[in-house]
KOLDRENDO-681822 format. One record per residue (C-alpha): residue number from 1; residue in one letter; y, x, z. Coordinates in pm, whole numbers. Layout:
<rs>
- n | res | Y | X | Z
- NUM | A | Y | X | Z
...
</rs>
This chain:
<rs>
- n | res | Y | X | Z
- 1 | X | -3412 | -39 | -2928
- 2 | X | -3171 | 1 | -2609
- 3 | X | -3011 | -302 | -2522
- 4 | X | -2656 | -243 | -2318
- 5 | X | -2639 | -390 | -1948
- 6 | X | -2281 | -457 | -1832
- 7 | X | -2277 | -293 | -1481
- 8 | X | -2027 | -585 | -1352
- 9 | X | -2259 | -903 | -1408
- 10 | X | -2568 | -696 | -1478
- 11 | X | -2670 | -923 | -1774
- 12 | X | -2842 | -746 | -2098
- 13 | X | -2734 | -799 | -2455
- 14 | X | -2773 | -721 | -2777
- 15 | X | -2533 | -550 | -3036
- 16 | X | -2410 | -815 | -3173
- 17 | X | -2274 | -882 | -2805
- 18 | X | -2167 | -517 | -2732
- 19 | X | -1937 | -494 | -3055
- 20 | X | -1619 | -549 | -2918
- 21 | X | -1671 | -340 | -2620
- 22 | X | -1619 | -641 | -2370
- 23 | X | -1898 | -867 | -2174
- 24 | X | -1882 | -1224 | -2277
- 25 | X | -2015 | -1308 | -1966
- 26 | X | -1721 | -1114 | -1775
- 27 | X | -1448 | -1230 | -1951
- 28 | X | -1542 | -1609 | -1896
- 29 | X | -1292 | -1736 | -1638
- 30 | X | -1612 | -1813 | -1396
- 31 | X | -1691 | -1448 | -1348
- 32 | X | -1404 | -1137 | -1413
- 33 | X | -1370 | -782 | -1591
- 34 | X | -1397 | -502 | -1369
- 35 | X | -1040 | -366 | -1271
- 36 | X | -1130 | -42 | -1375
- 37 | X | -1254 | -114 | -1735
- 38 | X | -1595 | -235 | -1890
- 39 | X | -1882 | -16 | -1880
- 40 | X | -2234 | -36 | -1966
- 41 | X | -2567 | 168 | -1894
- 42 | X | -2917 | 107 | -2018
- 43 | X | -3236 | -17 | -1818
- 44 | X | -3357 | 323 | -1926
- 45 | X | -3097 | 503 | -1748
- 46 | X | -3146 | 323 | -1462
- 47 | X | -3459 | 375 | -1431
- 48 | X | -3436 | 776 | -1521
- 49 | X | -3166 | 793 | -1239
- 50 | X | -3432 | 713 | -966
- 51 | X | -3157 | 566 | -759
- 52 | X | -3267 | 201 | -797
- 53 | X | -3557 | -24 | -655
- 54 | X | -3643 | -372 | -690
- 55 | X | -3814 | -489 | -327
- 56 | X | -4066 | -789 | -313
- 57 | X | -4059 | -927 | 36
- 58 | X | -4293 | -1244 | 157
- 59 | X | -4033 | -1489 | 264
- 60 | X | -4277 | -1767 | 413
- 61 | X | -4599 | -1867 | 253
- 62 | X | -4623 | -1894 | -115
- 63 | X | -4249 | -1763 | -146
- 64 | X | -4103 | -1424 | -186
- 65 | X | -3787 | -1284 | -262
- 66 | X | -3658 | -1003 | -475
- 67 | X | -3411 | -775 | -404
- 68 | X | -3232 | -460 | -582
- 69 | X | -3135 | -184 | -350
- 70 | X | -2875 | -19 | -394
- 71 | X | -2649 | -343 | -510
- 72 | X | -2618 | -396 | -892
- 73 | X | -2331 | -628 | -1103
- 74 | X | -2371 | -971 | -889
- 75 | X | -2614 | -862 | -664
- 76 | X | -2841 | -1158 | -686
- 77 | X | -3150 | -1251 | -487
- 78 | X | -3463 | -1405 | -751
- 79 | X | -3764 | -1554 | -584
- 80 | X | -4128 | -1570 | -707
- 81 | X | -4231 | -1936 | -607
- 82 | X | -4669 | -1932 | -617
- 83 | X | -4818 | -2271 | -544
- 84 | X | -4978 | -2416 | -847
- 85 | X | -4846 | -2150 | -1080
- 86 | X | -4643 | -1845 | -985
- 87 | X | -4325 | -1912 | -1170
- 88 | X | -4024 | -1658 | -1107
- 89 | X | -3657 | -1815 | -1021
- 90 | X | -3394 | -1658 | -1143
- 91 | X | -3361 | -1265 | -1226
- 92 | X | -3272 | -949 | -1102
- 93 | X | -3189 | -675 | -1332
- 94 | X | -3369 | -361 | -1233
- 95 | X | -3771 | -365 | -1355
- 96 | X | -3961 | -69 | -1366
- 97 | X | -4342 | -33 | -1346
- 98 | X | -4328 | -32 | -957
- 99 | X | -4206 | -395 | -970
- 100 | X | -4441 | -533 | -1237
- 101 | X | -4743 | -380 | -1047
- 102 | X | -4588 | -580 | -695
- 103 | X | -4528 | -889 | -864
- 104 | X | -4847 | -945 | -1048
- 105 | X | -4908 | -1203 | -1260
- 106 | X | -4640 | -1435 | -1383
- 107 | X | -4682 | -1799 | -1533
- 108 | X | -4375 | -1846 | -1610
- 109 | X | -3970 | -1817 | -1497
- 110 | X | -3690 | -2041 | -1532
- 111 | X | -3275 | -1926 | -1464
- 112 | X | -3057 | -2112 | -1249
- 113 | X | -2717 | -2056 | -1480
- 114 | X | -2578 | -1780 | -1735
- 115 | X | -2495 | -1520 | -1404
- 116 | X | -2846 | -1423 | -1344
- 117 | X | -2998 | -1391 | -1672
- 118 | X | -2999 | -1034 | -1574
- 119 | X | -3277 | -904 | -1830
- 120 | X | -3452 | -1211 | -1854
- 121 | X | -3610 | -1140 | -2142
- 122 | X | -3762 | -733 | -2030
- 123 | X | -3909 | -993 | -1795
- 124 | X | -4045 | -1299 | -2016
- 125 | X | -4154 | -1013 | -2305
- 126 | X | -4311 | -790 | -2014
- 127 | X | -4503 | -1055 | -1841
- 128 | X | -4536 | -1255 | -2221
- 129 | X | -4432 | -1584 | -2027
- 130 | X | -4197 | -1896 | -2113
- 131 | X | -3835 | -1830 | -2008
- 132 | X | -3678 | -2148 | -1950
- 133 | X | -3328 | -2235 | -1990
- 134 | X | -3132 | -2546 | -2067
- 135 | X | -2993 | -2623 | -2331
- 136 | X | -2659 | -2688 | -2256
- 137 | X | -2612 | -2320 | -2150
- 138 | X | -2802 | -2140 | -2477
- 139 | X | -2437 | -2032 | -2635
- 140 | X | -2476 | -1808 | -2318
- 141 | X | -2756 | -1597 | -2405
- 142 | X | -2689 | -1287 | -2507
- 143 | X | -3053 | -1118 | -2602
- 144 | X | -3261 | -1361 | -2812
- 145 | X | -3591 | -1370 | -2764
- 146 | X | -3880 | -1583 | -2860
- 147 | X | -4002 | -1622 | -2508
- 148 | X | -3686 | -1837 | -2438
- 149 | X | -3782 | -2214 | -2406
- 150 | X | -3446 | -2471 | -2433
- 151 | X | -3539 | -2770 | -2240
- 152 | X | -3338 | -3044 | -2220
- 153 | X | -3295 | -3389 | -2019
- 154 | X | -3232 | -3395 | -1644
- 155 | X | -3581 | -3279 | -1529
- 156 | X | -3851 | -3092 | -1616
- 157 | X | -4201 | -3015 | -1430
- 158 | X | -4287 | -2680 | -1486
- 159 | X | -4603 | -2727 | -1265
- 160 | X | -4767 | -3004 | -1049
- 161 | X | -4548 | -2880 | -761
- 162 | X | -4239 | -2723 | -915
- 163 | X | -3968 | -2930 | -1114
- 164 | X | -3608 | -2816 | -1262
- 165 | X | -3333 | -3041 | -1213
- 166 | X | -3018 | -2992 | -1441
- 167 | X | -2693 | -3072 | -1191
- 168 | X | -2392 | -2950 | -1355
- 169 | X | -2120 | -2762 | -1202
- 170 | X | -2082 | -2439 | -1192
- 171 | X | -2225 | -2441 | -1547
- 172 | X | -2302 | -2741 | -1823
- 173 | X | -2653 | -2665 | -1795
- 174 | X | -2685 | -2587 | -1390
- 175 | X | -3017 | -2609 | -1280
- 176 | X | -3186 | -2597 | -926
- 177 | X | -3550 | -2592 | -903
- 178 | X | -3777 | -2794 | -625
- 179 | X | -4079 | -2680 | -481
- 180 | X | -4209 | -2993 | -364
- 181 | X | -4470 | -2860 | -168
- 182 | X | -4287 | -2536 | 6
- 183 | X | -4213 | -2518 | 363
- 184 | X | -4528 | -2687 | 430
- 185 | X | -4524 | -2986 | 238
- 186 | X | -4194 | -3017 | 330
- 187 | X | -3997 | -2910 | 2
- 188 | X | -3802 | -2642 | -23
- 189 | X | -3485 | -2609 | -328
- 190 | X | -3362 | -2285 | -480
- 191 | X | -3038 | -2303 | -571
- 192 | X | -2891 | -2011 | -728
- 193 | X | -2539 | -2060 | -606
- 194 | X | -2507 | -2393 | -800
- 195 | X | -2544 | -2509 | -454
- 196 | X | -2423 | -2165 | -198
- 197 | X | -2486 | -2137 | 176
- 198 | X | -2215 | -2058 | 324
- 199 | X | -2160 | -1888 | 660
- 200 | X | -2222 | -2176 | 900
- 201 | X | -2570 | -2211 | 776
- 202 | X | -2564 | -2575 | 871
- 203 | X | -2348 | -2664 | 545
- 204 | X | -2338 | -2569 | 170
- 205 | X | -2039 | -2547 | -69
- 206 | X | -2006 | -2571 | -447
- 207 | X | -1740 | -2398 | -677
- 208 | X | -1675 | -2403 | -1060
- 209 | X | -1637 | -1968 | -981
- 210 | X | -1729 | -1781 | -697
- 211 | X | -1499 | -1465 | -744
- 212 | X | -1183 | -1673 | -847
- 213 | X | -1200 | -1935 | -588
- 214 | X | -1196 | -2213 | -902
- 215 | X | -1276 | -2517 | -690
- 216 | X | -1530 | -2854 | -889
- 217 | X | -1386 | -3155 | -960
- 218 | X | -1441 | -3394 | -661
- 219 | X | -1590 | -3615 | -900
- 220 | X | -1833 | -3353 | -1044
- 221 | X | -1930 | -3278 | -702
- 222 | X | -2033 | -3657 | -635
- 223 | X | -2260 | -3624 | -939
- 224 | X | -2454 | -3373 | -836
- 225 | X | -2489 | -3479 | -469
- 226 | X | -2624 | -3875 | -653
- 227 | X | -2859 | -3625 | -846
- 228 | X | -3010 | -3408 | -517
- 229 | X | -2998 | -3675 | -243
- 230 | X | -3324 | -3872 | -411
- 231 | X | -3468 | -3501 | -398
- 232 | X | -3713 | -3434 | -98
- 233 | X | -3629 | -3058 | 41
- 234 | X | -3625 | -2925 | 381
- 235 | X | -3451 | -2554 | 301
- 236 | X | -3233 | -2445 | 82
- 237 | X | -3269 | -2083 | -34
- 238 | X | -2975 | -1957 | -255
- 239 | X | -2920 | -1652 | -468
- 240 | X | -2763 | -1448 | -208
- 241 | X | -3068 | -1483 | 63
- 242 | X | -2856 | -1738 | 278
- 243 | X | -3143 | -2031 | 402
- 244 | X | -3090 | -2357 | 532
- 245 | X | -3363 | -2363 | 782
- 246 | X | -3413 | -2725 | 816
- 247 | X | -3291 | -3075 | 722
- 248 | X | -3078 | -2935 | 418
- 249 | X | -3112 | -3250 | 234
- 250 | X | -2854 | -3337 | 495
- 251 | X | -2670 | -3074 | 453
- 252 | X | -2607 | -3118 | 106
- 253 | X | -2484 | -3481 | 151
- 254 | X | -2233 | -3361 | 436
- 255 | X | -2142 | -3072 | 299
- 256 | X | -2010 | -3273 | -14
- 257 | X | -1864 | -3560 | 178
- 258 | X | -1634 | -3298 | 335
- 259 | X | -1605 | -3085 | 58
- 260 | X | -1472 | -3409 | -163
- 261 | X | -1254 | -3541 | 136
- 262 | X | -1105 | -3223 | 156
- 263 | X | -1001 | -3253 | -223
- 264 | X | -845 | -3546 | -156
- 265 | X | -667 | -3401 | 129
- 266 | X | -866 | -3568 | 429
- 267 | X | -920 | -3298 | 629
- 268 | X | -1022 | -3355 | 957
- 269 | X | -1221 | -3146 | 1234
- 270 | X | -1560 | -3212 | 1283
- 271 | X | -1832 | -3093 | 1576
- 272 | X | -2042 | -2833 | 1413
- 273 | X | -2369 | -3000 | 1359
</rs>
């Protein structure tokens, strides 16, 4: 069976998605509709077109990233986390045999928020791992599968050294996960863009969308600073290969300070840090 991919968001569905001839994932205020129309293509034809690849790159020890050149829909970076278990964050759309034979073996992967479920499931069904996603974001998937694994709660260990924590925001069911043991010993978070980088590397920002410049609640962004400052990271990776190098627990905790002062309309200017 061919499964459509919308070519704005990238995500795979099934039919009973597809009928109406719009993505469900698009037309969600968080995201958008292409200005020139929806459109879809198959995994098939984008692998018969030979114009995409799907790049593994070692980003430190025990941490790579993967990347789809040229662009496609969000443009996402995923990362393959292998400490106790190699577990895969997040998801890019493009997998062809090339990839598989780079990647190796897979334990098991886990999605940040409905934007990069790309095709999770070619992955999960491919690799014949758990796919896990909470379950306050499941009216969001749009190819069942019985790979797919609804947790729920606030945390799950998915290994000795990897655990998901739900934060809210963006999504109901947001989820970051922590690599306790990354960087060193030092921790290391991958955020998806529940928590983005933004150009100063030295701060982090949070948004309800990206694309439509939908600000959080200040209150919602207290929560989920409470949630990740009892979390023990030193780097923040997020889905669009932007790194806090060091001391991003800090970050985070400034970074929403300012970003809930400035809701409130405190702004004030501050010496870079």
């Amino acid at each position: 069976m061919q499964f459509l991919i919308c070519t704005t968001c990238g995500v795979q569905m099934d039919e009973s998605m597809t009928q109406d001839d719009v993505c469900p994932i698009c037309t969600d205020e968080r995201q958008y509709v292409n200005p020139n129309g929806q459109s879809w293509t198959t995994l098939s034809d984008m692998i018969s077109s030979g114009t995409y690849q799907t790049t593994v790159t070692e980003e430190q020890s025990g941490l790579q990233s993967l990347v789809t050149t040229p662009k496609f829909g969000i443009g996402q970076t995923a990362y393959l986390v292998t400490g106790t278990k190699r577990i895969l964050w997040d998801c890019v759309t493009y997998l062809d045999q090339t990839v598989i034979d780079a990647v190796g073996q897979l334990d098991a992967m886990a999605l940040s928020h409905p934007h990069y479920y790309a095709t999770q499931v070619e992955w999960a069904e491919t690799f014949g791992i758990p796919l896990y996603i909470h379950e306050a974001d499941q009216e969001w998937v749009t190819r069942p599968s019985k790979q797919i694994v609804f947790w729920s709660g606030d945390q799950l260990a998915l290994s000795e050294d990897v655990i998901l924590h739900r934060i809210g925001g963006h999504f109901e069911g947001a989820t970051v996960l922590e690599w306790t043991t990354g960087n060193d010993g030092r921790g290391i978070l991958l955020t998806g863009d529940i928590v983005r980088v933004v150009a100063d590397r030295a701060w982090v920002s949070f948004m309800y969308s990206y694309p439509n410049l939908i600000p959080l609640p200040a209150t919602t962004v207290a929560e989920m600073a409470s949630v990740l400052k009892d979390v023990r990271f030193n780097q923040i990776y997020d889905a669009f290969h932007k790194i806090v190098v060091t001391d991003a627990n800090a970050a985070v905790a400034r970074s929403a300070s300012r970003y809930i002062e400035a809701l409130n309309g405190n702004v004030k200017k501050r010496e870079r840090q």
